[in-house]
C-alpha positions as CSV (number, residue, x, y, z in Angstrom):
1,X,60.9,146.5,28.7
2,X,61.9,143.8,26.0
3,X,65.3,144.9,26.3
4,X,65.2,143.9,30.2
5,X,63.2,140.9,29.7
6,X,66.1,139.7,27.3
7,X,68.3,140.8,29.4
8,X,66.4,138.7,32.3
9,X,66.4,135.5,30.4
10,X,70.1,135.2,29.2
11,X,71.3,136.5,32.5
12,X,68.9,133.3,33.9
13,X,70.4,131.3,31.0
14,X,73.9,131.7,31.7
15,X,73.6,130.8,36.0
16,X,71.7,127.7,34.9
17,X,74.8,126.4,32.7
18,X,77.1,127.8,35.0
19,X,75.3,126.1,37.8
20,X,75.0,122.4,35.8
21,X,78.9,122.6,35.5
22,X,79.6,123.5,38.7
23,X,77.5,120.0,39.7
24,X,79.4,118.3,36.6
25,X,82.3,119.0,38.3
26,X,81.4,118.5,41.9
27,X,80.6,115.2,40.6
28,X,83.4,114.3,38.6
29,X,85.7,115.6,41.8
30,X,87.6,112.3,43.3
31,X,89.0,113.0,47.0
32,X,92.6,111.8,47.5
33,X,92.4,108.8,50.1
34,X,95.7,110.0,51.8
35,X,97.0,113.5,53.0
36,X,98.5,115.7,50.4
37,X,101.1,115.9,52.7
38,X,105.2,116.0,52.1
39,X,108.0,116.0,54.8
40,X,108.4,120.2,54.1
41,X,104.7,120.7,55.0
42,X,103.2,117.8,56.8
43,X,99.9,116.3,58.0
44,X,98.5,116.7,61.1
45,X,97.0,113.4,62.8
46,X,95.4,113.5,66.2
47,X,94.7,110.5,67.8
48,X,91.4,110.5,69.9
49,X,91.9,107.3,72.5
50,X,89.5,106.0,74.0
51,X,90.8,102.8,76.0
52,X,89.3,103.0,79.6
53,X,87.2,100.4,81.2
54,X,86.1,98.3,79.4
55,X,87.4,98.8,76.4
56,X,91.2,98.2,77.3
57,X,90.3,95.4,78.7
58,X,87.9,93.7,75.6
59,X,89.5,90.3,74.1
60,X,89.6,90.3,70.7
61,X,88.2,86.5,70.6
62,X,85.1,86.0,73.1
63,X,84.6,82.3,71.6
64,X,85.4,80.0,74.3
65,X,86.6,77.1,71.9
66,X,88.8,77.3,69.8
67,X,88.1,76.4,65.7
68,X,91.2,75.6,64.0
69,X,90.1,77.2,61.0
70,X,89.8,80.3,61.9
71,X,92.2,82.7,61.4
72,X,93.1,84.4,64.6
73,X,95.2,87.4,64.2
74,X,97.5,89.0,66.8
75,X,101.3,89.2,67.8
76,X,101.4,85.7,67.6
77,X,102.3,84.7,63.9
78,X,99.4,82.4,63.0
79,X,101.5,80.2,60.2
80,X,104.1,79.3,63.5
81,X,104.3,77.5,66.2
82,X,106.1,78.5,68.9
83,X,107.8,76.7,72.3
84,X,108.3,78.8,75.4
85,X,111.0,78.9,77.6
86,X,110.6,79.1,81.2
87,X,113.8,80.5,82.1
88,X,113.7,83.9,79.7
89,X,109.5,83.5,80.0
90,X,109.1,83.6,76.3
91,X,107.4,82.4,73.5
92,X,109.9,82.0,70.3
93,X,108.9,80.6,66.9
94,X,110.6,77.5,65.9
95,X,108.5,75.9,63.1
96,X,105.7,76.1,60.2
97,X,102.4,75.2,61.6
98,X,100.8,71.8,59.8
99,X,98.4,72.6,57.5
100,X,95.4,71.0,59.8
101,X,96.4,73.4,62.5
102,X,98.7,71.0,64.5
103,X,103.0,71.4,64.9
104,X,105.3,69.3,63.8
105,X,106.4,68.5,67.3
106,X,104.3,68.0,70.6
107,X,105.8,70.2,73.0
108,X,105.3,73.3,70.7
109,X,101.8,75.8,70.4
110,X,100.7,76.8,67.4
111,X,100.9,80.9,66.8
112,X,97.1,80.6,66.0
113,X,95.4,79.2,69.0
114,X,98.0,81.6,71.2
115,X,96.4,84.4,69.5
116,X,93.3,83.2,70.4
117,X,93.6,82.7,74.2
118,X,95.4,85.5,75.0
119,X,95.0,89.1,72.1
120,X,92.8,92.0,73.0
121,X,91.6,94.7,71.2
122,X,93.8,97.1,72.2
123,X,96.7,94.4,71.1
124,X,95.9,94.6,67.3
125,X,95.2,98.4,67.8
126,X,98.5,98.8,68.9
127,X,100.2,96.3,66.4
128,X,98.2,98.2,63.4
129,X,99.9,101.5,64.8
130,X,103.7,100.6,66.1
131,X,104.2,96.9,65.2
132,X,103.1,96.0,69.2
133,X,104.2,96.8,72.7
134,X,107.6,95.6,72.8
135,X,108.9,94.9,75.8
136,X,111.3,97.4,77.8
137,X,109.2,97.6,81.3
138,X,107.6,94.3,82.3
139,X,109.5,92.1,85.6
140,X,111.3,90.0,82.5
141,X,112.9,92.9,80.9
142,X,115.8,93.1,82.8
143,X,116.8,90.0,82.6
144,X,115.6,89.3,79.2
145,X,115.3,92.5,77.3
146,X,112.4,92.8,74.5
147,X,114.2,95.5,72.2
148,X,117.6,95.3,71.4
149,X,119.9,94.9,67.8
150,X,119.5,91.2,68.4
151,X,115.8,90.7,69.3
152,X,112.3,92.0,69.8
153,X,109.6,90.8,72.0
154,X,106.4,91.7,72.2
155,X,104.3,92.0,75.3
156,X,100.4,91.6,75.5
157,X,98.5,94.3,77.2
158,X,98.4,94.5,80.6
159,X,94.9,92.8,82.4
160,X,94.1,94.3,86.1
161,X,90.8,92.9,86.1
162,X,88.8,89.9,84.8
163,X,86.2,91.3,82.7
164,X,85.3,91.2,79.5
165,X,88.1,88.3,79.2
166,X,86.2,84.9,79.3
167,X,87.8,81.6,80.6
168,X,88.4,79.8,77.4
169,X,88.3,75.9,77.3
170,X,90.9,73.5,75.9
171,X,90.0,69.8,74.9
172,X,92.0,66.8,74.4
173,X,93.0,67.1,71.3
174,X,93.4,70.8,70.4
175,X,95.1,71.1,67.7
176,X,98.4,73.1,68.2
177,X,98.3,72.7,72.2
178,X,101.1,70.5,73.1
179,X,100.9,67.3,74.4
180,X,103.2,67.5,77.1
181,X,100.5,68.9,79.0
182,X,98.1,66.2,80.8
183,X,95.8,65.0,78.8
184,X,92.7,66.5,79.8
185,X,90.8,69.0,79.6
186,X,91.7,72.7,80.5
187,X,90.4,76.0,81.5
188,X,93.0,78.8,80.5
189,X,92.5,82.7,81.7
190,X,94.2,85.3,81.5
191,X,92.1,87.9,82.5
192,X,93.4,90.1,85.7
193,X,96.8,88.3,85.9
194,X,98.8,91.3,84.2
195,X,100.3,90.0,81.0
196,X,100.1,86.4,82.3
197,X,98.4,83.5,80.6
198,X,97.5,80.7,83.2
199,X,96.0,76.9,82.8
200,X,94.5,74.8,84.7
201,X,92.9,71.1,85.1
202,X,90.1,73.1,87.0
203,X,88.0,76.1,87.3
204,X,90.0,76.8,90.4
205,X,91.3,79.9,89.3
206,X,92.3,83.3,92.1
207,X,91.9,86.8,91.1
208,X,95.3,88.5,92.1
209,X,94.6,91.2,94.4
210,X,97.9,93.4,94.0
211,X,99.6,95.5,91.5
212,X,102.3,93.8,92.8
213,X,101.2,90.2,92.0
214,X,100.0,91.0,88.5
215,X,103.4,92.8,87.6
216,X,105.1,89.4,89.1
217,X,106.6,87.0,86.8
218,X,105.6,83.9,86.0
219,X,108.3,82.3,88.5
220,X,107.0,84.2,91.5
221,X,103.3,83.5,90.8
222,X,101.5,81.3,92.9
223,X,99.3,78.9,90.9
224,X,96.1,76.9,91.9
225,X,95.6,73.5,92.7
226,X,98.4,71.2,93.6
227,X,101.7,70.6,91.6
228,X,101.5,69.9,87.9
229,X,97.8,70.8,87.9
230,X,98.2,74.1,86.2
231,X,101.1,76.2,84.4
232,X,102.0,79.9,84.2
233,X,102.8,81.5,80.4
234,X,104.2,85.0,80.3
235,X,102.5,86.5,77.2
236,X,106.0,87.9,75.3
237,X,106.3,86.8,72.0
238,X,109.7,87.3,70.1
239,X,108.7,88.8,66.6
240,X,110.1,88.9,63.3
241,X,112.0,85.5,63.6
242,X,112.1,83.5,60.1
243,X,111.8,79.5,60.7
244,X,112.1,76.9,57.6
245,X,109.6,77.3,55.0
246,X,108.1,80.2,56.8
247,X,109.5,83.6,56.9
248,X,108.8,87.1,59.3
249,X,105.7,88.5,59.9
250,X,104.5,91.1,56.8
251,X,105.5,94.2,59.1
252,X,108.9,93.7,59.6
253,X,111.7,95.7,58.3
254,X,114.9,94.6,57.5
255,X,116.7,97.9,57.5
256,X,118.1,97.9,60.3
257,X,121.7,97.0,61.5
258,X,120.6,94.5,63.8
259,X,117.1,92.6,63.6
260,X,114.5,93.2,61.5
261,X,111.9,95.4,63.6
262,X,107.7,95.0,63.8
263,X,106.2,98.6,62.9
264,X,103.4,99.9,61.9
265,X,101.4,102.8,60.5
266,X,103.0,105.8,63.0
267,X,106.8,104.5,61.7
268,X,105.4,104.2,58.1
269,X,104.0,107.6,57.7
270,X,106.8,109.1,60.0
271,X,108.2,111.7,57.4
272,X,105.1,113.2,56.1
273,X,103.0,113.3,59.3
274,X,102.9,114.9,62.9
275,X,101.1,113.0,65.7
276,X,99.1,114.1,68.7
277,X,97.2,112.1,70.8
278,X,94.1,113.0,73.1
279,X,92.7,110.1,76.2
280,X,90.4,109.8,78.3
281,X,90.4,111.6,82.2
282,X,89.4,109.3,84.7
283,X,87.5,111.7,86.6
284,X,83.9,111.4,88.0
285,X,81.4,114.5,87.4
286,X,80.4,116.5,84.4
287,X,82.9,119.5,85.4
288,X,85.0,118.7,82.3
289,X,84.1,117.9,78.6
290,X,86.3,116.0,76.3
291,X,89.5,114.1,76.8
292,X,93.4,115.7,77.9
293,X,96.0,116.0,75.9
294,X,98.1,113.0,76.2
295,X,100.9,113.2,73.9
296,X,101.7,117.3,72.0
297,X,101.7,117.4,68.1
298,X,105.1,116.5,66.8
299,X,107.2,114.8,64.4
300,X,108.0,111.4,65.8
301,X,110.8,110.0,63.3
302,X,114.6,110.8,62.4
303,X,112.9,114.0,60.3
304,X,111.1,116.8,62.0
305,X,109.0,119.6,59.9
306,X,110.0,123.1,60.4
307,X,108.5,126.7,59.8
308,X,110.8,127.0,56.7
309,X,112.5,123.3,56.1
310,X,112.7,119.7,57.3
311,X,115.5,119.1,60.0
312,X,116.9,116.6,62.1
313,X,114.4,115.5,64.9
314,X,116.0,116.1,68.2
315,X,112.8,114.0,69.8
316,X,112.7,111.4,67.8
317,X,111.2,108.4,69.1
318,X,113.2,105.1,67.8
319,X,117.0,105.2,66.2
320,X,116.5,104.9,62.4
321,X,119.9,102.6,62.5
322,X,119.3,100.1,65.1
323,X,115.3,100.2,65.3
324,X,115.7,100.6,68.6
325,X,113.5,102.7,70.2
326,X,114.0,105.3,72.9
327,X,112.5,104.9,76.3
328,X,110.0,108.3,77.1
329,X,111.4,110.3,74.0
């Protein structure tokens, strides 16, 4: 009976040592804060979207002034200022923004209060991920393509609603709004007019009623009130463009053959993960649970994981000379 008793008491002994260093460890263990992934055996990243109503829709600034010392992030460089060309329908940055928020010329907007009228969420969720939209679909893209070897413009979402996108006010004044505009005060939406910006000397603003008239650009848009009362902006933005004492945005790349390209996350992480991607149905009822498969698991850059080695990716998604990338890969 001793004998057991011993026998009881070491055994209980030993399991709590062996149980304090199995805690010692479990706390001393430090998770990796990336995938232990490589290109032979990579990670597996499934997106779950959720960008229906109203969250494709939500601005990312609900302010309806603007504070010039903010920093408003978005396609839009916010140390640039930008003039816009009505012929192309294009914003292109052509200086450094002043230190107090204003441009060194008057017909020119700065980057930052852009941002601020006109980026939604799903903008900066997309420029995290890819670099932005850029532009290979919209009623300018024929006649001014947004990704090519010699440029790259950016296209904000597309709005076919007003909601959850407030009228924002412009005063006399505003720093970075050019002066060749009237001097007085404006109403700017852009809410339900597609990827269109529009200002006005009045709260006289239309909904547009048609796909049609949303998708129009800025040319074959009516606007409201009479003659040089208020002014169409198509939201494309050419990116990755150096001007004096300023250079390209922080997620360019200049590897390329042509022009540096915007990317993102996706592009950086190309050769050691696979992507799939889930959305939501827009279906009424509770027959269904979950989301649909939007987009099957694969390999998305110029390297594509195999059962037994890496290969060439036939469905790749962008040419890893030009930038370029592919339209429905």
């Amino acid at each position: 009976m001793k004998t057991s008793g011993m026998k009881r008491a070491a055994l209980h002994t030993v399991g709590l040592a062996l149980s304090a260093a199995m805690c010692a460890n479990a706390l001393a263990f430090a998770p990796s804060q990336q995938p232990p992934d490589t290109a032979a055996v990579p990670g597996n990243l499934v997106l779950a979207l959720s960008v229906e109503f109203p969250t494709g829709l939500q601005v990312s600034y609900t302010a309806t002034t603007y504070t010039v010392l903010t920093k408003y992030e978005g396609y839009f460089d916010n140390l640039k200022c930008y003039s816009y060309s009505t012929v192309n329908e294009v914003f292109s940055p052509v200086s450094k923004m002043n230190a107090d928020g204003t441009c060194p010329v008057v017909t020119e907007w700065s980057g930052n209060l852009l941002n601020w009228l006109t980026m939604t969420n799903v903008d900066q969720f997309r420029s995290v991920l890819t670099g932005g939209t850029r532009d290979s679909f919209s009623s300018m893209s024929g006649a001014h393509p947004g990704d090519t070897t010699t440029r790259t413009v950016l296209i904000r979402s597309f709005s076919d609603r007003n909601s959850y996108n407030p009228q924002k006010n412009l005063t006399v004044g505003t720093p970075g709004m050019p002066l060749t505009l009237p001097t007085a005060a404006k109403r700017a939406r852009s809410g339900g007019y597609g990827s269109k910006l529009i200002v006005s000397d009045a709260n006289n603003f239309a909904d547009m009623t048609t796909q049609a008239a949303r998708s129009a650009t800025c040319a074959a848009t009516p606007l409201p009130g009479v003659a040089g009362t208020s002014w169409c902006f198509n939201i494309r933005v050419e990116a990755c463009v150096a001007v004096p004492g300023q250079g390209r945005e922080a997620n360019c790349k200049n590897q390329y053959s042509g022009v540096a390209k915007p990317e993102g996350l996706v592009q950086d992480y190309a050769n050691t993960l696979r992507y799939g991607a889930f959305g939501y149905l827009n279906q009424d009822g509770t027959g269904r649970n979950g989301g649909v498969l939007r987009a099957a698991m694969k390999s998305v850059g110029a390297i594509a994981a195999t059962a037994t080695t890496p290969i060439a990716n036939p469905g790749k998604e962008w040419d890893e000379v030009t930038g370029v990338m592919f339209a429905n890969p």
